[in-house]
N, C-alpha and C positions, 0 to 999 in steps of 0.2 A: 598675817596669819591666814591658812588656808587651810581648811577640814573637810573632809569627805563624808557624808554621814545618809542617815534616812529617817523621816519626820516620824516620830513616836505620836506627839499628840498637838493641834491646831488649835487653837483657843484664840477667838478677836473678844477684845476686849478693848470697847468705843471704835478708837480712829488706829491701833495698833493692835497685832496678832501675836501671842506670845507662840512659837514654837518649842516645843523639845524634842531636838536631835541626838539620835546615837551617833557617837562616831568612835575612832578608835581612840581618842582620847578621856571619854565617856560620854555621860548625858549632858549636851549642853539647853542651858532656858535660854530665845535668842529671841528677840523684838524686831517687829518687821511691821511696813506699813500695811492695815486692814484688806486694802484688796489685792492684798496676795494671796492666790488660794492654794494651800498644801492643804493633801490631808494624810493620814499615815500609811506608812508604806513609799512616802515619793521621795525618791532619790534627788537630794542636795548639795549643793560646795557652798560652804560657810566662805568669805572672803572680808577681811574688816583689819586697820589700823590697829598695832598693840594698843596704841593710845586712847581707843575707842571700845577698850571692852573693859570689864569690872571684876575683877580676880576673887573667892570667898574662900575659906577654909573650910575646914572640914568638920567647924562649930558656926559655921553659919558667920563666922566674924569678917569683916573686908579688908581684903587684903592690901595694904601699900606697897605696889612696888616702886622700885627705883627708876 
């Protein structure tokens, strides 16, 4: 997968930064290691293994795929 986006909001929390990126897919919450410093407004590419992200629904439920 590969998404083009811009950092909404930075948040480290401990030894990992949660980010939320807009992209044209929507808002994604994406985990990154602590010293990476975005803050918002800074232009990103998402780049990660289907097999390495975690799919939710639209009730917060997680999703199985196949």
């Amino acid at each position: 997968m590969r998404l083009s986006g811009e950092v909404l909001v930075s948040e480290r929390l401990g030894a990992e930064r949660t980010v939320h990126v807009r992209t044209g897919a929507g808002v994604l919450a994406v985990r990154v290691d602590a010293g990476i410093h975005l803050t918002p407004g800074d232009p990103v590419v998402l780049r990660a293994p289907t097999s390495a992200l975690t799919f939710f629904g639209p009730g917060g439920d997680r999703l199985d795929l196949p």
